[in-house]
C-alpha positions as a printed Julia matrix, in Angstrom:
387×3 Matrix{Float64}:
 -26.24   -6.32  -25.89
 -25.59   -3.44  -28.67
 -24.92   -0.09  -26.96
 -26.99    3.08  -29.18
 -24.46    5.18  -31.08
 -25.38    7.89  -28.62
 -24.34    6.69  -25.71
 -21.28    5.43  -27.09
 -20.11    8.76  -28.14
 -21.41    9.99  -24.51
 -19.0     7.94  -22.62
 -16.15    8.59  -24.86
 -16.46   12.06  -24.6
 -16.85   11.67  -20.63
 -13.43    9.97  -21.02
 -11.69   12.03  -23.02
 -12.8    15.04  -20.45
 -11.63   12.99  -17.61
  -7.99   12.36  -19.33
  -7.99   16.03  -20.2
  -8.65   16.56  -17.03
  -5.92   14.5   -15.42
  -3.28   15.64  -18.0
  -4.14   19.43  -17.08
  -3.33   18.36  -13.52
  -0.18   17.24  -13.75
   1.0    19.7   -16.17
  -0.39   22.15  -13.23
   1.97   19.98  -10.33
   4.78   20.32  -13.34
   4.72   24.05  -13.67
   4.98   24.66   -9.08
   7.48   21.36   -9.44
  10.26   23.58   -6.44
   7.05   23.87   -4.51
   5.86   20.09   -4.41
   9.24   18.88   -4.4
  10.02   20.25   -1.14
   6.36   19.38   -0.23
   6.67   15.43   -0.81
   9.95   15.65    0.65
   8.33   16.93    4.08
   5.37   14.6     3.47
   7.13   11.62    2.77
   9.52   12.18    6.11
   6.37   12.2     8.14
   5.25    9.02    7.17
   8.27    7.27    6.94
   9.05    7.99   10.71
   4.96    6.98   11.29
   5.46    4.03    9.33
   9.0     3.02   10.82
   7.86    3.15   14.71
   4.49    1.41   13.19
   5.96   -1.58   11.43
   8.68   -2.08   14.24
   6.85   -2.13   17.6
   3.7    -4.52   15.5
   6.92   -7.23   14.14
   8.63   -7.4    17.49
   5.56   -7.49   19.15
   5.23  -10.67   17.41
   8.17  -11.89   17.11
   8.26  -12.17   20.81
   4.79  -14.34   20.7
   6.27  -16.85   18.46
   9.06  -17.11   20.49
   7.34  -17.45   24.2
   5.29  -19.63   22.74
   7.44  -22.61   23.75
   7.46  -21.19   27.33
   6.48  -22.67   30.23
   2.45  -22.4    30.85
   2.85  -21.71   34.3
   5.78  -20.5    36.49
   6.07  -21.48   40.21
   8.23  -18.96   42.31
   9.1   -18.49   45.75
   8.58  -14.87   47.38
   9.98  -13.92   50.21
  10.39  -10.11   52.22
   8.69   -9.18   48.62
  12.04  -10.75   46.65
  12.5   -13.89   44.82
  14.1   -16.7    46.62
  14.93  -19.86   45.78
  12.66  -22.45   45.91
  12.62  -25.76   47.58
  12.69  -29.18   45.62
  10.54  -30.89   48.06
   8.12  -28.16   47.23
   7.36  -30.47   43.51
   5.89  -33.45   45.68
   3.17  -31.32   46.97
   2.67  -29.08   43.5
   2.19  -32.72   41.25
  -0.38  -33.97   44.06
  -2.47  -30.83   42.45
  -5.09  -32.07   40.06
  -4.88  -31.37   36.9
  -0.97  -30.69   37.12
   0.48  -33.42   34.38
   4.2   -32.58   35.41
   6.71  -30.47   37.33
  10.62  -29.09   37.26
  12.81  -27.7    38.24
  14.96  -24.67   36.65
  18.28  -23.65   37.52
  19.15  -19.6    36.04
  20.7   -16.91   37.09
  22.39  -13.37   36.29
  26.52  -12.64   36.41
  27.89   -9.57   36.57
  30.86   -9.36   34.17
  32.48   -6.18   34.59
  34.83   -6.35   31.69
  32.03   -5.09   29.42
  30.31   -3.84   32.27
  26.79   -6.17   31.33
  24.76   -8.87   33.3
  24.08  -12.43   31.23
  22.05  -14.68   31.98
  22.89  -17.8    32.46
  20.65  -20.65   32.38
  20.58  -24.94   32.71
  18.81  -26.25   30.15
  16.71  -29.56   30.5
  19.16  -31.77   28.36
  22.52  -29.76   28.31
  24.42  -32.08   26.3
  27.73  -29.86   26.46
  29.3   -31.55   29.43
  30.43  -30.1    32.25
  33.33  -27.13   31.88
  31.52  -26.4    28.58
  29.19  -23.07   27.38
  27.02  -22.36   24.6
  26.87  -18.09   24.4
  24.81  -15.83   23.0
  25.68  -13.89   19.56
  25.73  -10.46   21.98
  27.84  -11.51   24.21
  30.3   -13.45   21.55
  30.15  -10.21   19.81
  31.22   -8.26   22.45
  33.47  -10.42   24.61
  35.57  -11.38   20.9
  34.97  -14.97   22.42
  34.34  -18.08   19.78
  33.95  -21.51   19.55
  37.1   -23.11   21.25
  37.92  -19.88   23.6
  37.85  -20.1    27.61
  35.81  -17.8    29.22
  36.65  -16.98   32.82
  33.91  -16.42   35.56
  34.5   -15.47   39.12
  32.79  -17.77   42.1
  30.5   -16.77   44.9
  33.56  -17.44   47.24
  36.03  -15.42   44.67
  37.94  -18.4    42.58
  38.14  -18.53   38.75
  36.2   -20.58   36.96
  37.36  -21.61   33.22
  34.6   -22.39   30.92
  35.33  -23.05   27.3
  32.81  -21.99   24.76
  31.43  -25.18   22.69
  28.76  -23.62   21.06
  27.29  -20.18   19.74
  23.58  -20.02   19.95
  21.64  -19.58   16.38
  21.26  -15.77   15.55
  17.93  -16.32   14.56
  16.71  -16.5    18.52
  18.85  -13.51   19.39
  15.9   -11.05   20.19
  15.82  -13.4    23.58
  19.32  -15.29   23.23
  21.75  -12.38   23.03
  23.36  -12.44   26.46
  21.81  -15.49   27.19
  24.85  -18.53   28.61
  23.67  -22.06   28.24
  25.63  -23.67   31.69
  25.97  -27.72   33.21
  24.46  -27.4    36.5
  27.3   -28.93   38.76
  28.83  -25.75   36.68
  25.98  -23.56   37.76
  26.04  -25.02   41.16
  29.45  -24.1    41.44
  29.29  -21.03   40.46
  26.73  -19.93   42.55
  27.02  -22.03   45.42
  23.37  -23.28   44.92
  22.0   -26.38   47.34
  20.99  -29.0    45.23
  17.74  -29.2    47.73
  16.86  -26.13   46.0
  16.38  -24.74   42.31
  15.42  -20.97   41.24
  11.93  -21.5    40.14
   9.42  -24.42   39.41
   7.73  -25.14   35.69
   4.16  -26.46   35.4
   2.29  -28.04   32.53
  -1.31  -28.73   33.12
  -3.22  -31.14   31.6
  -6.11  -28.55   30.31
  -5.02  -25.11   29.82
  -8.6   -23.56   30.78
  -7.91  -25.05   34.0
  -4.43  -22.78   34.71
  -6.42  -20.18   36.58
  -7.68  -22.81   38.52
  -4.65  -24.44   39.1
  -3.02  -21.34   40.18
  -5.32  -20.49   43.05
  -4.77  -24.28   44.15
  -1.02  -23.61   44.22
  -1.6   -20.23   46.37
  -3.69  -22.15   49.12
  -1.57  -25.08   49.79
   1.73  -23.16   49.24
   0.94  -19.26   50.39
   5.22  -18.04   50.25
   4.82  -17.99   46.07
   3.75  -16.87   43.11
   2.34  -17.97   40.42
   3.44  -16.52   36.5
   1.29  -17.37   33.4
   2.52  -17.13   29.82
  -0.17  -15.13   28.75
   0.97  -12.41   31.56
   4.38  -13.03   30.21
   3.15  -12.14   27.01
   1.29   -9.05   28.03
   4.53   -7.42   30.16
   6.28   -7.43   26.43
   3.07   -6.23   25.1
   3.42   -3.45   27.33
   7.22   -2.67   27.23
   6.9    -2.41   23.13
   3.82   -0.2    23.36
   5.34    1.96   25.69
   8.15    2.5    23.87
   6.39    2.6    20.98
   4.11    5.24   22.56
   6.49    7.45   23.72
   8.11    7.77   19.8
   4.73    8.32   19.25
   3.88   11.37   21.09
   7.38   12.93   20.28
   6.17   12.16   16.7
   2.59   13.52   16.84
   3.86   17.2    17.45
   6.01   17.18   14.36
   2.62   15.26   12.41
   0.67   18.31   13.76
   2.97   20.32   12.37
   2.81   19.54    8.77
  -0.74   19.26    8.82
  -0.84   22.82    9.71
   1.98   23.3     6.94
   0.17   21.72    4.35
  -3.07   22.95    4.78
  -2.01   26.5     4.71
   0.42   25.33    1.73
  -2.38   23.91    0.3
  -5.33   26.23    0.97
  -3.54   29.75    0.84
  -3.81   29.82   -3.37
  -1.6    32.02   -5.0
  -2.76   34.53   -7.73
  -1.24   32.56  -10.06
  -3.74   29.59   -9.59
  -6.88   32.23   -9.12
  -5.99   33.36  -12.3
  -5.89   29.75  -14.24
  -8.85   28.97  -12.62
 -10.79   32.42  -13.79
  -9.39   31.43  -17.54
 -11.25   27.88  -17.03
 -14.29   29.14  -16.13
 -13.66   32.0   -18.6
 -13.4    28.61  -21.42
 -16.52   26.91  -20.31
 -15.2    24.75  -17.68
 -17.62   23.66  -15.08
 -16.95   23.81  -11.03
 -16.92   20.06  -10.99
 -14.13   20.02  -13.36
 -12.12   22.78  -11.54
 -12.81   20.93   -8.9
 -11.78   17.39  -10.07
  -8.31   18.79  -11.32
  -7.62   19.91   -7.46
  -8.71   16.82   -6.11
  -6.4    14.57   -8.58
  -3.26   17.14   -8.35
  -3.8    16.81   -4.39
  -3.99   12.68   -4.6
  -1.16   12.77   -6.7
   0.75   14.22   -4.69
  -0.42   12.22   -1.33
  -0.45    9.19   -2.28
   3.51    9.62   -3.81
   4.52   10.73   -0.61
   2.5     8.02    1.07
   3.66    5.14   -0.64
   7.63    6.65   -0.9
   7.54    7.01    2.9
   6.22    3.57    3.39
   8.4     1.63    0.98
  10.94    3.5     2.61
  10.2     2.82    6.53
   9.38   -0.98    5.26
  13.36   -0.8     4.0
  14.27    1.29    7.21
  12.94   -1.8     9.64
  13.32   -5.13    7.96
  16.49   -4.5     6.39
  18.52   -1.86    7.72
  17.41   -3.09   11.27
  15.62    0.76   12.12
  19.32    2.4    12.66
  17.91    5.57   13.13
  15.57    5.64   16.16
  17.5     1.67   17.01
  18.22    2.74   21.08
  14.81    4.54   21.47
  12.78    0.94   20.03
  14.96   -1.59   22.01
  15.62    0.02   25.27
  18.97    1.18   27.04
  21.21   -2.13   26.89
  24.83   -2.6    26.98
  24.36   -6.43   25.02
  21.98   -5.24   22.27
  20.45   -7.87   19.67
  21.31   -7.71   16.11
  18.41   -9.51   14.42
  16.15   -8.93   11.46
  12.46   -9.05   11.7
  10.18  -10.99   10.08
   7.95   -8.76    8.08
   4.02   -8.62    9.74
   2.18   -5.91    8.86
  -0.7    -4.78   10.41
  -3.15   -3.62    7.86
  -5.61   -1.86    9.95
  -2.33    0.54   11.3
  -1.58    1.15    7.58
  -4.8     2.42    6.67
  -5.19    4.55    9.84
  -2.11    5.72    8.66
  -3.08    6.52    5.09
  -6.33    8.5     6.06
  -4.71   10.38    8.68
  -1.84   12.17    6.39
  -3.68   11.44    2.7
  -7.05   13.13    3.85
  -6.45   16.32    5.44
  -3.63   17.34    2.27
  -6.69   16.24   -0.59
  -9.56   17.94    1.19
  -6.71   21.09    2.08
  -6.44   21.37   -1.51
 -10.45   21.03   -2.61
 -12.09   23.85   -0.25
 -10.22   26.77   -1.06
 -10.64   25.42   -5.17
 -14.17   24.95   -4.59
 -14.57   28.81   -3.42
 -12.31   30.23   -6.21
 -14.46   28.59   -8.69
 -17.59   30.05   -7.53
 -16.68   32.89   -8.23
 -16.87   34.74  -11.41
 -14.41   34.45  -13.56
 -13.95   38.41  -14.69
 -13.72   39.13  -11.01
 -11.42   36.5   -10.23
  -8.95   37.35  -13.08
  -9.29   41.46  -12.36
């Protein structure tokens, strides 16, 4: 298809006012380059502390769903005066005549007070603890902070008050630290020892079930023929995290939203209050034929360039701030008050419907901030404006 001459030349000309356009803009943004500075400095803080809570509560969020995801479906536990107790062993005969139960066990775990470092670890029996007995595997946390390594003793004190000598075998990957860092894999004649635990008894009970829409069922079953427990699904498992990481992430949040408010009200007076300096270069490009639109269109790319800069700085910069410095600066706030806390590094997921709530919220009140008050000034004549 051959385009007329005519319209050729039209659109060239429409291009050559747009670049005009654009190049007046950001020789405008050159000229007031103290005042934008400090402006994307501000701008780009805001987002970057947005962006930082953002990415970090959404990645542990699901870091801790890939990693519960090899948790028991269903947790059997004994209540009693409100507390958990331990449970009996006889109580897995009656649980596996339950149909739709495929199989049942028992789980040995605990807590221990070490008050050298002042922290509780937990210390737990795995299935096939292939150790041997008078052996641990530890947690990075607490190998971190108790100096102890493969080949060191550990010493733990006994329900009745003798020392216990454990020698550390293994340290646990750092990869599972987010749920591994005090964690102490134990023998259970060790545990048992330890804790002076009946071996008619164990701490809690794990179910699978043969059809997982059939858990709910399953669980009420439990609660008639055995009314002294409880029973704990994975999914609720999932949603306490859910709930601890959106609290915390909430409450950074709120603290966050008052200094957000802030700048909005910063930048729109910024933005909106023009100076006489910019009346008068808008009167002179009136005064040389310029059209509204075009005043107009020179705000509006002068207000996006400086925006989206400050967007995209401050969330290249919170995207550095969480997946590889580990969020040092708001680290306490995210995780929670611990004495053991993990060191890990997240696996980047990001959630792009936060992202782009993120970018209308602080790109669309600065753009339209700096359009209205342009729009007004260049309605106006241009003799009156420059007088």
């Amino acid at each position: 298809m051959i385009v007329p001459y005519e319209q050729r030349r039209g659109m060239k000309n429409w291009i050559d006012q747009q670049r005009n356009i654009i190049d007046f803009a950001l020789s405008s943004l050159l000229r007031k380059k103290g005042k934008i500075v400090a402006l994307v400095f501000v701008y780009s803080l805001i987002v970057f502390l947005f962006g930082s809570v953002m990415f970090f509560t959404h990645s542990v969020k699901k870091e801790a769903s890939l990693i519960l995801k090899e948790a028991p479906e269903m947790i059997l536990q004994r209540a009693q005066g409100g507390r958990h107790d331990p449970i009996p062993m006889a109580y897995m005969e009656r649980v596996k005549k339950i149909e739709g139960v495929s199989s049942v066990r028992g789980r040995l775990w605990g807590y221990y007070y070490d008050p050298i470092v002042g922290a509780n670890y937990t210390l737990v029996v795995p299935e096939d603890f292939s150790l041997g007995i008078g052996n641990i595997a530890i947690g990075e946390g607490i190998s971190r902070t108790r100096l102890a390594f493969e080949g060191d003793t550990m010493e733990f004190r006994a329900y009745n008050g003798t020392i216990i000598d454990l020698a550390v075998k293994d340290i646990l990957s750092p990869a599972s630290e987010l749920v591994s860092s005090d964690l102490i894999m134990i023998s259970e004649d060790d545990f048992r020892r330890l804790f002076n635990t009946s071996r008619d008894y164990a701490t809690d009970l794990t179910l699978k079930v043969k059809n997982p829409r059939e858990l709910r069922a399953v669980a009420s079953r439990i609660a008639d023929i055995l009314p002294d427990t409880k029973v704990i699904l994975r999914n609720e498992i999932l949603e306490t995290y859910e709930s601890i990481f959106n609290w915390r992430g909430g409450m950074m949040r709120v603290i966050l939203w008052g200094v957000l408010l802030a700048f909005i009200i910063f930048a729109w007076d910024k933005a909106s209050g023009l100076s006489q300096e910019e009346r008068r270069e808008i009167g002179i490009l009136k005064a040389m034929g310029w059209e509204t639109s075009d005043v107009i269109l020179v705000k509006f790319w002068e207000g996006i360039a400086v925006s989206l800069s400050s967007f995209l700085a401050g969330i290249v910069l919170a995207y550095v701030h969480v997946f590889f410095i580990s969020s040092v600066l708001f680290e306490p706030a995210l995780k929670g008050w611990a004495v053991l806390y993990p060191e890990f590094k997240l696996i980047p997921f990001i959630n792009a419907y936060e992202v782009t709530g993120l970018f209308f919220l602080t790109v669309a009140p600065y753009t339209l901030a700096t359009i209205l008050p342009s729009w007004k000034a260049a309605t106006v004549s241009p003799d009156s404006v420059m007088r």
